[in-house]
N, C-alpha and C positions, 0 to 999 in steps of 0.2 A: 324520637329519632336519636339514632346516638350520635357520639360527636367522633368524628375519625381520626382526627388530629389534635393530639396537643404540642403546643410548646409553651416552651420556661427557658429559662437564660442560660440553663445548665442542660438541657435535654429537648430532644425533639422524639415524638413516638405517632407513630403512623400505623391504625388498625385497620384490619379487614371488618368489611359490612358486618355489623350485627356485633361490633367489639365496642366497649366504648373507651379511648382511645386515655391513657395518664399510665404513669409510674405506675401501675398494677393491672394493668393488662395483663391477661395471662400469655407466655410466649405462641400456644396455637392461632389468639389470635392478633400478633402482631407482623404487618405488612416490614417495618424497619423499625428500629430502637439506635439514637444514637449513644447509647450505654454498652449495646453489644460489642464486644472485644476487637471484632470482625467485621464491624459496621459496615455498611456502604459509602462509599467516599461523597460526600456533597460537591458536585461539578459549574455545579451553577445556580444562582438561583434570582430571583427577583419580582418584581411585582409591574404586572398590564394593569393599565388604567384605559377602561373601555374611551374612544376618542372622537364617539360620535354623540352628536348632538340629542338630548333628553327632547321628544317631542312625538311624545305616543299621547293616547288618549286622557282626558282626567283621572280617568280612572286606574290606568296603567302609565305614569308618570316614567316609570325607569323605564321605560318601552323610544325605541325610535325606527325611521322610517329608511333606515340605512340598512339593507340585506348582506353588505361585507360580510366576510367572514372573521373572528377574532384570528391572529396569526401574533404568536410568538416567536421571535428567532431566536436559536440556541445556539450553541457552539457544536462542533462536529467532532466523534469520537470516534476511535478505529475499534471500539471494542460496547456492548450492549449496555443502553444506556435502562432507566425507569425515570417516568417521569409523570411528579405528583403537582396538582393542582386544589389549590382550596378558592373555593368562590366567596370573595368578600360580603361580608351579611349575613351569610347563610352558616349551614353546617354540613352544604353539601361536599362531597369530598369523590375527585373522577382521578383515576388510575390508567395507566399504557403503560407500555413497553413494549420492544421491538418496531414494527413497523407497520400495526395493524392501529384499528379503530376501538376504542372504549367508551360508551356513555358521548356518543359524538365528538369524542376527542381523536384525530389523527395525527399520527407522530411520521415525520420525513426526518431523514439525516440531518435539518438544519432549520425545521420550524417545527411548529406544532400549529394544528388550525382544531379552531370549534366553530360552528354550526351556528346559528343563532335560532333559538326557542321564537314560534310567528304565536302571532296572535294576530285576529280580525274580529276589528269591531268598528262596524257602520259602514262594511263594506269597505273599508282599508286596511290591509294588510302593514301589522307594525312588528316587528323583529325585538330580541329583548337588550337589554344593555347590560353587562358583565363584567367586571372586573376580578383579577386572580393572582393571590401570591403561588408561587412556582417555585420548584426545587426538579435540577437533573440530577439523579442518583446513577453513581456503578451500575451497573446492572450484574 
């Protein structure tokens, strides 16, 4: 799997699926580069810490039994925003913009919501537990 995002203290670069993501990306497949002249302005950014209770099965520990949905609040802009997410732990990496759905990610003028991944096992439905650093970009 490649890795979609890097950062360093000096740069942030954000590739499209199938790129893998550092100081040498090639420009077709980079999503933002904050080396670009032209960059995207960073609007906001920060980090959800999932705030439900760990109590899925042994075997799925990060798993719990809360169906919420994740919901992030963002600041409202009069002009199109993008907005990137990285799942802590992992290398997965979900993408939006505008006001449609991505990889179960939904973007509203003033949150952002995800879905929770279910699982069932032994006949109990357990939902997964997620946390995400986040960046709102210009669009």
């Amino acid at each position: 799997m490649t890795r979609g995002v890097y950062i360093a203290p000096d740069r942030i670069v954000l590739s499209l699926a199938g790129f893998e993501a550092g100081p040498a990306t090639p420009m077709d497949g980079k999503l933002f580069d904050s080396a670009w002249p032209s960059t995207a302005l960073v609007l906001a950014r920060g980090l959800y810490i999932d705030p439900t209770p760990s109590n899925g099965p042994p075997n799925y520990p990060a798993y719990t039994t809360a169906s919420s949905l994740h919901v992030i609040g963002i600041p409202t802009f009069p002009f199109p925003i993008v907005f990137t997410a990285i799942t802590v732990g992992t290398t997965a990496f979900s993408y939006a913009a505008g006001a449609f759905s991505v990889d179960g990610w939904v973007i509203y003028p003033d949150q952002v919501q995800k879905a929770r991944r279910t699982l069932v096992d032994g006949g109990v439905t357990y939902y997964s537990q997620e946390s995400f650093f986040w960046m709102v970009l210009k669009g």
